[in-house]
N, C-alpha and C positions, 0 to 999 in steps of 0.2 A: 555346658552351654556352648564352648566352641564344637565340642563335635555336631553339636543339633545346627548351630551358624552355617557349617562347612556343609552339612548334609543337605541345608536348604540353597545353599549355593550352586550344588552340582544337580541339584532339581529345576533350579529357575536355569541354568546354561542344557539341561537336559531337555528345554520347553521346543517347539518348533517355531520356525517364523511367522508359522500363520498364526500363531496364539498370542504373539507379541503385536504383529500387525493387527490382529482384532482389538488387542488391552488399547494400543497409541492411537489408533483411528476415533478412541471415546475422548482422546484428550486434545489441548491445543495444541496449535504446531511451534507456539511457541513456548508454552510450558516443557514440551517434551526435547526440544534443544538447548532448552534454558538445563535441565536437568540430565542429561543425559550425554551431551556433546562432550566428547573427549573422555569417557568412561574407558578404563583398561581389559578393555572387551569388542575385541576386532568385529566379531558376527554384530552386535547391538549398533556399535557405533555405524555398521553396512547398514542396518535398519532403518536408523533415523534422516540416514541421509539421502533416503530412497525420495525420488519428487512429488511423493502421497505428502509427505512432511515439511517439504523445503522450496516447493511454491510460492506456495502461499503462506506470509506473515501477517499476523498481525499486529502493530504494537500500540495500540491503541483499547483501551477498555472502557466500557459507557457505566456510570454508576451517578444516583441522584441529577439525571437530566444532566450530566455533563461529562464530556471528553476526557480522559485522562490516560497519561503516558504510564504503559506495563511497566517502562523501566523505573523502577523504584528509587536505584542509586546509580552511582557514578560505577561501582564495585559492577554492576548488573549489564551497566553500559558498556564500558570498558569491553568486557568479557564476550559481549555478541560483534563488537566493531572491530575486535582484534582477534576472535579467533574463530567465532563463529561462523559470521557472514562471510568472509574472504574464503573460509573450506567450501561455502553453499553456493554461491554469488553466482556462478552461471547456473545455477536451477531456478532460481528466484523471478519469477512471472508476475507475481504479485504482492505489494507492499503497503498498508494501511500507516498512515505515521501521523503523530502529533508533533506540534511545533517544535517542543523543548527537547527534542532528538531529533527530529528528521534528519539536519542537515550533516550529523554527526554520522547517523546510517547512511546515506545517502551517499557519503564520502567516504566510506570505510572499504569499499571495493568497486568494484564495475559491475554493472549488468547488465551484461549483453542480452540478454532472454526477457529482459522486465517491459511489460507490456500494459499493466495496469497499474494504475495510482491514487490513494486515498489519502486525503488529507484533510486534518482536522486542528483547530485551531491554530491557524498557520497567521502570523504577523505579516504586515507588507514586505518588511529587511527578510524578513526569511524566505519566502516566494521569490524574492528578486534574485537571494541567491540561489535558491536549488536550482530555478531555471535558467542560468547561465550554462549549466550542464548540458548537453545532447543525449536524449536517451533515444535512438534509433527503432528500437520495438515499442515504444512508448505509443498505445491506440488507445486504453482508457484512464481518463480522468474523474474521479470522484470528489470534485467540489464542494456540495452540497451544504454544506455546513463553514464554509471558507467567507471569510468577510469582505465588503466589494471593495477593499482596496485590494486587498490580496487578490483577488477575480481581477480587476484589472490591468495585475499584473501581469497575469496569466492570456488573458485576452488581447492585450494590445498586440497588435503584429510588431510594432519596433525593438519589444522587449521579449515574446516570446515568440518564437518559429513550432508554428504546429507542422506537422507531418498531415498529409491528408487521412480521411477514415479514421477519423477521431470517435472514439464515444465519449459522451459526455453526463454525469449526472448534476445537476445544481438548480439553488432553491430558485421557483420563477420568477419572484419578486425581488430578488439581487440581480438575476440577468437584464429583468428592465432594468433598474435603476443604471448599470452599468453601463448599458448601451441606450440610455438613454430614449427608453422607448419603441429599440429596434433604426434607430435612425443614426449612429453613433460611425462616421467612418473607419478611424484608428482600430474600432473590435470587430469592422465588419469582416476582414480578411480570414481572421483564424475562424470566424465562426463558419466564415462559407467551408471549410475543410469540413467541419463534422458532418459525421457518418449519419449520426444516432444520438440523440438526445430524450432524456429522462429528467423530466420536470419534475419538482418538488414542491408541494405545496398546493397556491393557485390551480382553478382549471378552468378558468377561461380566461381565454389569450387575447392577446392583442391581434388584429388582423396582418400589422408588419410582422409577425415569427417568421410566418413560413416563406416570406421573400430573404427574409434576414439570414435563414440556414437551409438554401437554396438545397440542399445534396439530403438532407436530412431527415431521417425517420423521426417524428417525434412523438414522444411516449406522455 
């Protein structure tokens, strides 16, 4: 049994890159750093950390019509906020998070490259905190599923500073209510910065949209 182990081990390090690249391209980018990160194998660990893999996270899984956080335990947490992310954290462009980590990822390293953000089931105390943070390449925002307190956290100009060239996704019928019909001063500032917005839901607008996100393509 050990010699057939060993003989399958110097076949799977006898494989090329491209063969591995093909197998991890079929899996998540999170399953495969959940599994693989810190393995006693220099070429594999070069692999996973190639930016096909360490772009884009996801920690966020959809099951029975509701949101829920990848990470399973504290053990699972742990393990990507202290060893994982801080090895990847300037490849990381994109981050899908659930309430019950975000702030925990969020804070586990810097990302200077992160330019997209999804967020999902997020409380008002948790929005108020992650956006006290600056994320400088920060240009999309996936709201859409985010609740209008937490949105108006996110929108008020005295609480959050958007950057201009924003993109934006979120449900149409939380953006009225929150701006109060398109007439709302306090959300009118961030909203004049977006780039680009993708409505959810509704499809027919109110006449005030397109004065309300003056710069804005809307989808």
């Amino acid at each position: 049994m050990k010699a057939n182990m060993a003989c399958s081990c110097v076949e799977l390090n006898d494989l090329p890159d491209e063969i591995f690249l093909i197998i991890f391209k079929k899996l998540d980018n999170f399953d495969i750093l959940n599994s693989f990160h810190g393995v006693k194998n220099i070429r594999l660990n070069k692999i996973i950390h190639d930016s096909i893999f360490t772009s884009d996270l996801n920690f966020v899984k959809w099951s029975s019509n509701k949101f829920f956080n990848k990470l399973s335990s504290n053990v699972m947490l742990n393990r990507f906020c202290l060893q994982i992310l801080p090895a990847i954290s300037i490849k990381i462009k994109w981050l899908y998070l659930e309430s019950s980590s975000a702030e925990n990822i969020l804070r586990a390293a810097d990302y200077p490259s992160l330019y997209g953000l999804g967020l999902y089931n997020i409380k008002e105390k948790t929005a108020r905190r992650l956006f006290n943070v600056k994320y400088n390449y920060l240009i999309t925002l996936d709201i859409e599923t985010v609740r209008d307190d937490c949105i108006e956290e996110l929108l008020f100009n005295t609480k959050t500073c958007f950057h201009n060239n924003i993109v934006l996704y979120i449900n149409y019928k939380s953006l009225e209510r929150v701006t109060h019909n398109f007439t709302r001063d306090i959300t009118r500032i961030n909203c004049a910065k977006v780039n680009e917005i993708f409505l959810v839901g509704e499809k027919i607008y109110s006449n005030s949209l397109r004065d309300y996100f003056p710069c804005a393509i809307i989808h």
